[in-house]
ZAMARGU-4260 file (C-alpha; in steps of 0.2 Angstrom, whole numbers, plus 5000, padded with zeros to 4 digits):
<rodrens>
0) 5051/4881/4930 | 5056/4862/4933 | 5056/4856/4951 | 5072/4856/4954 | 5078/4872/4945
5) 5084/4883/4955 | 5074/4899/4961 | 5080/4918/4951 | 5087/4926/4968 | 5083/4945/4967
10) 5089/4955/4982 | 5082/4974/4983 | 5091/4986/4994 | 5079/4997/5003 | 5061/4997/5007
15) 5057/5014/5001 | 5045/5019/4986 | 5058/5011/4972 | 5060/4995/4982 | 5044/4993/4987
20) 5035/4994/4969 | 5050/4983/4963 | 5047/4970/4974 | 5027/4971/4972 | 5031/4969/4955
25) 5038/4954/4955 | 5024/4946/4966 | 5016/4934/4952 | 5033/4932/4942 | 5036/4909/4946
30) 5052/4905/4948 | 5058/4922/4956 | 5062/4923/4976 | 5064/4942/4982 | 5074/4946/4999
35) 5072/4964/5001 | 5087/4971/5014 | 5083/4989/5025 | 5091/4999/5037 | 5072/5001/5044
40) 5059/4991/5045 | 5045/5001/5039 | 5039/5009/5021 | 5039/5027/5022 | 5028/5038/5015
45) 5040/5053/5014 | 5033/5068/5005 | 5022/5068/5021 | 5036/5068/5034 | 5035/5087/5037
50) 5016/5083/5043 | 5023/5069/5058 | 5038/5084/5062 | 5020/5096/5065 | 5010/5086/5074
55) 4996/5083/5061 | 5000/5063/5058 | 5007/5049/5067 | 5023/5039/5060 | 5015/5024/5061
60) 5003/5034/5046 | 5016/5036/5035 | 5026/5020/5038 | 5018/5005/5039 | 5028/4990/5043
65) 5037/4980/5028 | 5032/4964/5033 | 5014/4968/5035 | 5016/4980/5017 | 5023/4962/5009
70) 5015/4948/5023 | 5004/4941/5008 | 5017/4940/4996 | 5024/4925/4997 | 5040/4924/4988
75) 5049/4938/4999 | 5058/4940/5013 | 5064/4956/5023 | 5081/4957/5032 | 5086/4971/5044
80) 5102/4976/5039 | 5111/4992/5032 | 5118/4985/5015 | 5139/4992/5014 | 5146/4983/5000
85) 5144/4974/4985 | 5154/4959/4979 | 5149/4960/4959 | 5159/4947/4955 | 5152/4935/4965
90) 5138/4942/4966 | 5133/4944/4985 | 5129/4960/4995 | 5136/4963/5012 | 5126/4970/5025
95) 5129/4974/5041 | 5114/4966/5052 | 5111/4969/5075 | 5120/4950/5073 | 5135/4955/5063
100) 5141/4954/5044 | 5130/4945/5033 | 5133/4941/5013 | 5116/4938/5004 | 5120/4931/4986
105) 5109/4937/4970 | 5105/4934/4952 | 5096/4952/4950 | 5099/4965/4961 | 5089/4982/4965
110) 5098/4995/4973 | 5086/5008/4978 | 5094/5015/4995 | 5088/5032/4993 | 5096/5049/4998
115) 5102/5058/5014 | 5100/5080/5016 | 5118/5087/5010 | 5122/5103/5019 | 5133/5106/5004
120) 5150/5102/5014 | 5145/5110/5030 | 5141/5093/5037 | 5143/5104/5056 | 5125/5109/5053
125) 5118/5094/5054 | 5118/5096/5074 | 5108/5112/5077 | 5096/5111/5058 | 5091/5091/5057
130) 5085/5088/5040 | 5069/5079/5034 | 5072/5062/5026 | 5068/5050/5040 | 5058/5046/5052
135) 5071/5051/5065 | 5072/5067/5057 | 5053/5068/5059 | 5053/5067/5077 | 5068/5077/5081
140) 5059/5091/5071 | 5042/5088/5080 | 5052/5089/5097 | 5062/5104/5093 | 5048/5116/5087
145) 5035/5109/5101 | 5050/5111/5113 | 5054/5129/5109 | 5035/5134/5113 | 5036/5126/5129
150) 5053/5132/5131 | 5046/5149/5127 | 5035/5149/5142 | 5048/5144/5156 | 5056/5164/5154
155) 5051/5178/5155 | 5067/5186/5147 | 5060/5192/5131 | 5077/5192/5123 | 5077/5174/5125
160) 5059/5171/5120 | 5059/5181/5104 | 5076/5167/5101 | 5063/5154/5107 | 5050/5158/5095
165) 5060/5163/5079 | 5060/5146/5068 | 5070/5145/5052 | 5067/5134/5038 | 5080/5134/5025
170) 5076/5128/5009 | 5060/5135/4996 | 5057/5119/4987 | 5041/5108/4991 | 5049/5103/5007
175) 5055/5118/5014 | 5036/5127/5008 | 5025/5114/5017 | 5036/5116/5032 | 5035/5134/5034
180) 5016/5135/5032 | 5013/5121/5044 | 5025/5130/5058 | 5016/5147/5053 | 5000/5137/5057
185) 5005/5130/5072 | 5011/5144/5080 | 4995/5158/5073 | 4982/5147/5072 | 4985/5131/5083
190) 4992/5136/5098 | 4986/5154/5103 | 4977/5153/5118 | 4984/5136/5125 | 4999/5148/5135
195) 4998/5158/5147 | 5016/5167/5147 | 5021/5164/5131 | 5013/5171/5114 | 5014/5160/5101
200) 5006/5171/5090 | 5023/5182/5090 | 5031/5168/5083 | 5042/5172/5067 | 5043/5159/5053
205) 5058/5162/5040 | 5060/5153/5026 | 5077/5155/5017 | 5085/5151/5002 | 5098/5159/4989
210) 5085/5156/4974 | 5076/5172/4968 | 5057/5163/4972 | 5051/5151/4982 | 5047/5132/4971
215) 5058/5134/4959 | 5055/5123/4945 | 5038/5127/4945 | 5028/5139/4934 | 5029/5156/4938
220) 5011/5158/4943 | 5010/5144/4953 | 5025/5150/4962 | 5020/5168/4966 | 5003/5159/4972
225) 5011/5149/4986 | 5023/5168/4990 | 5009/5177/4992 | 4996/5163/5003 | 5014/5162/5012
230) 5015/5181/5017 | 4997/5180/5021 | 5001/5165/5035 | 5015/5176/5043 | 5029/5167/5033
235) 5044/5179/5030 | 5051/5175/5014 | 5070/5177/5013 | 5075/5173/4994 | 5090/5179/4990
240) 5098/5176/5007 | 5111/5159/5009 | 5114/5152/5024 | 5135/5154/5028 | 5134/5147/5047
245) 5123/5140/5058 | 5126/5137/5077 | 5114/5133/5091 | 5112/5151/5097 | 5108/5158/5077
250) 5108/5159/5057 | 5119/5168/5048 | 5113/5173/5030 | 5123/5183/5018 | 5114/5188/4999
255) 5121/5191/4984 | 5130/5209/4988 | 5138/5200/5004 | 5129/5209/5015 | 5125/5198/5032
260) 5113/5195/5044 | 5113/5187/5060 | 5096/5180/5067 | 5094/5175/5084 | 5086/5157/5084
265) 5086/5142/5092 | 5073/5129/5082 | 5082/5126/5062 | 5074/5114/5051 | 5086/5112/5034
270) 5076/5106/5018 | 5088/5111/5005 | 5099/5100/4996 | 5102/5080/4993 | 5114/5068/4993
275) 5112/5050/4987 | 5116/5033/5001 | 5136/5032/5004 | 5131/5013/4994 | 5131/5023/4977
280) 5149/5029/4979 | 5153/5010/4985 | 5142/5004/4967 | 5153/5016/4957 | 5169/5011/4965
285) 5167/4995/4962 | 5160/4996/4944 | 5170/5011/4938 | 5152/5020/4934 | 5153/5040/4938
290) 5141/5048/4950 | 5135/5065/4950 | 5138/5080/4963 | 5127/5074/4973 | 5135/5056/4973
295) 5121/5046/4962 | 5126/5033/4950 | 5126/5037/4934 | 5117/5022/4924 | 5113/5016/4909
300) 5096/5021/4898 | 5086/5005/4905 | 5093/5009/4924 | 5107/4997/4926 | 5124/4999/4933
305) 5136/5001/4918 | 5145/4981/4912 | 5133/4975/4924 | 5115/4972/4917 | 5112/4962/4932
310) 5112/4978/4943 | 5100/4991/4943 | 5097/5007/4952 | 5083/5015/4952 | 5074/5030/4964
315) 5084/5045/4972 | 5100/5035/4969 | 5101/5034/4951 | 5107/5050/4938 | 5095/5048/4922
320) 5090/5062/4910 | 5092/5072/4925 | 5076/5066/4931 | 5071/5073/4948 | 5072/5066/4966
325) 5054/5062/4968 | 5042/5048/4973 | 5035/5044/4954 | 5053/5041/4946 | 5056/5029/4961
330) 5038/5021/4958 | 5041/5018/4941 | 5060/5015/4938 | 5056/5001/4954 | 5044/4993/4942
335) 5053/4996/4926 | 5067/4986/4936 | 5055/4972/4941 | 5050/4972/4922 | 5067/4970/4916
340) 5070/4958/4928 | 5053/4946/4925 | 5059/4945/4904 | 5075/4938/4910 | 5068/4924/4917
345) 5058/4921/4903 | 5071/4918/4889 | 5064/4938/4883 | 5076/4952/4877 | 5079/4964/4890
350) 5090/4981/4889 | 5073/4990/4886 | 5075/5009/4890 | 5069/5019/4904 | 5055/5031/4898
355) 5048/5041/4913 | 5028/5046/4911 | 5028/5063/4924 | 5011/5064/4932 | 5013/5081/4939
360) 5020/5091/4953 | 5011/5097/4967 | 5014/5108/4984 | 5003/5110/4999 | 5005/5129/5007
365) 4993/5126/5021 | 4975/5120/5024 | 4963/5121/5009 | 4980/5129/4998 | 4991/5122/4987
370) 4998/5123/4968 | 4999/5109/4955 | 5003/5105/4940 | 4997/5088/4930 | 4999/5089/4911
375) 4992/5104/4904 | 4982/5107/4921 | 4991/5121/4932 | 4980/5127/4948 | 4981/5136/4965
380) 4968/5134/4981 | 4957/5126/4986 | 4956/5113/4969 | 4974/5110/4971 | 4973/5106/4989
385) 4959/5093/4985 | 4968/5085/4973 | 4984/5084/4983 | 4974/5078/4996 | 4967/5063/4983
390) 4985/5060/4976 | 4993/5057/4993 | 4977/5048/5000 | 4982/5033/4985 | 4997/5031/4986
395) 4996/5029/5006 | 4999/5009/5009 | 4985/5000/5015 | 4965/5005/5019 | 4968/5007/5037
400) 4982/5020/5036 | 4973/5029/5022 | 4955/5029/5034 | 4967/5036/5050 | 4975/5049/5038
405) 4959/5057/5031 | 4952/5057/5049 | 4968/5066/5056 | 4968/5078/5042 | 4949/5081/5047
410) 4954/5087/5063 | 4969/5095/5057 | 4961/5104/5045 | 4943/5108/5049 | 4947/5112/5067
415) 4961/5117/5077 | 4968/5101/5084 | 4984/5091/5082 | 4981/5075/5087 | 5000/5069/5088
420) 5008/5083/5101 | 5020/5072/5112 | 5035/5072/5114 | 5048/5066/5129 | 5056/5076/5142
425) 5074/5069/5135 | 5069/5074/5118 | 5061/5092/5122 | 5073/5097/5135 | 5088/5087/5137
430) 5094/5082/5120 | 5087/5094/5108 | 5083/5110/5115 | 5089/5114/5132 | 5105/5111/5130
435) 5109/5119/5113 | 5102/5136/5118 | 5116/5140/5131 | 5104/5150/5140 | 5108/5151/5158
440) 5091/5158/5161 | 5081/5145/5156 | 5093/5134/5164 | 5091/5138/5180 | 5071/5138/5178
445) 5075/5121/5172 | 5084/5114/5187 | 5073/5125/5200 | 5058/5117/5193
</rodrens>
């Protein structure tokens, strides 16, 4: 590039798996200039949420900072700011920054902003079952469930402790399966012994969902593997059953007779359903491209936005092939972006297709179990917990967070300990717990202690 040429300006919306590998992409590509724009200032390692909302890892594990992920990589910036609109004729996002609105002009833009939980228009349920897709998420979950045992031991009502210690899950994919089994080994195998009312061990851990087996998607034997190591934690498997309300006091399931149940619970973690960043209805609207049911863009066969081959949108927010919400597509589509993006530059033909390689699918049901499935290869146990545990070990940014992960897991999984128990007094009592039960009982212990 001639000195006074100026710089190919790519912006990438979202520090996530599809932005990262996008912008890391373009690290040794001269004469391009990255800004990369988040609503968070972090990197998160997502399939590993549920383990910060059980106390077996720290946030900081899981979600390095940007800057630090991208500090040697000289020809990009990070800006905190939540991206609302983009200008395609001009060619500018705007974000909304702590400073106020800010316009950021682009050559090549990245949309990878992600998706949200969708509680399938019962958006009301959000309140009393947080999702987990954040880091918020992760610590409202960790401060609910620890909560409820603390709660638990406060009364000596058992009416209201059997409420306390009832957790729902609702959701049998990947998700809603590693949560489960970590709740049913919090409660059975972690915590027994350090109460002295309350019995952790009586804790009930439901899992709920309207499919007919739990991972669906995966083969059959693989699924029966992770129902059956499940009933042997204490997990109650409730397949069949959807949920049809959901207040702070209970869950009310219904199957497919219309037959329902009421369950008495105050702790709800919902891993069912996605829905992509509010920006991929605002890309659509703007472009005229379609979205899906779950509001992801619809693009073209090399990622890009329809009539704009300038845009691309890769990771959970794109619809392609129907290719599943998961960290490899991000990986790759962010990269397959970058890719496209580098030929521009150099005068080369762009407009190549999309062709995602699958590298397998994997689920961990509790220590030293899990199912996978890479190629050919499909296993259950101890195997497929070793190899989950490799896979995730990689793809974990940076050796210090790989090195502190391994030796949480050690203690996590060798012994009883969970090294990342804390929570606050305004998130275990005042905001999350307490004050959703409506349980004068344990408010009046509450205010006489």
């Amino acid at each position: 590039m001639a000195p006074t040429q100026r710089p190919h300006d790519v912006v990438v919306v979202g520090s996530g798996f599809g932005g990262l590998f996008a912008t890391r992409a373009l690290a040794d590509v001269p004469g391009v200039r990255v800004t990369v724009i988040s609503g968070v200032n972090h990197h998160l390692f997502q399939p590993l949420l549920y383990q910060v909302a059980t106390g077996i890892l720290s946030s900081g594990e899981i979600a390095p900072a940007t800057r630090d992920v991208l500090r040697r990589q000289r020809n990009a910036r990070v800006l905190l700011g939540v991206v609302e609109d983009v200008d395609l004729d001009a060619r500018e996002v705007v974000h909304r920054s702590p400073l106020g609105e800010v316009r950021t002009r682009y050559d090549s833009l990245v949309v990878a902003a992600g998706a949200g939980q969708s509680y399938f228009g019962r958006d009301e349920f959000a309140e009393h079952a947080p999702g987990l897709k954040s880091l918020d998420d992760a610590m409202e979950v960790r401060a609910r469930v620890l909560g409820a045992f603390e709660l638990a031991e406060l009364t000596d009502d058992p009416e209201v402790a059997d409420r306390l210690l009832t957790f729902v899950v609702v959701g049998a994919g990947p998700t809603g399966v590693e949560m489960a089994g970590q709740v049913a080994e919090l409660a059975h195998r972690v915590l027994p012994g350090q109460f002295r009312r309350a019995d952790p061990a009586r804790a009930r851990v439901l899992l709920v969902d309207p499919v007919e087996h739990v991972l669906p998607g995966y083969p059959e034997r693989l699924a029966s593997a992770a129902a059956r190591e499940l009933d042997r934690l204490g997990v109650e498997l409730w397949t069949g059953w959807k949920v049809v309300e959901l207040d702070a006091r209970s869950v009310t399931v219904e199957d497919a007779d219309g037959r329902r149940r009421e369950i008495p619970t105050v702790c709800k973690v919902w891993a069912a359903g996605v829905a992509g960043a509010p920006l991929g209805r605002v890309l659509a609207e703007r472009s005229g491209a379609e979205t899906d049911r779950a509001g992801r863009v619809r693009v073209a066969p090399d990622c890009t936005l329809p009539g704009h081959p300038e845009v691309f949108v890769v990771g959970d927010l794109m619809s392609l092939d129907d290719l599943p919400g998961v960290a490899q597509v991000a990986i790759q589509s962010g990269q397959h972006a970058a890719g496209q993006i580098a030929a521009r530059v150099r005068g080369e033909p762009t407009g190549q297709r999309f062709v995602y390689r699958d590298k397998g699918s994997m689920a961990t049901v509790s220590r030293f179990f899990a199912v996978a499935q890479v190629g050919p290869v499909r296993t259950a146990g101890v195997a497929a917990w070793a190899l989950w545990l490799g896979v995730h070990l990689v793809y974990l940014v940076g050796f210090k967070n790989r090195l502190t992960t391994l030796l949480h897991w050690a203690v996590s999984f060798v012994g009883r300990g969970r090294a990342e128990r804390a929570s606050t007094w305004q998130q275990v009592v005042a905001r999350n717990v307490l004050r959703r039960t409506g349980d004068a009982a344990l408010g009046a212990r509450d205010a006489a202690g």
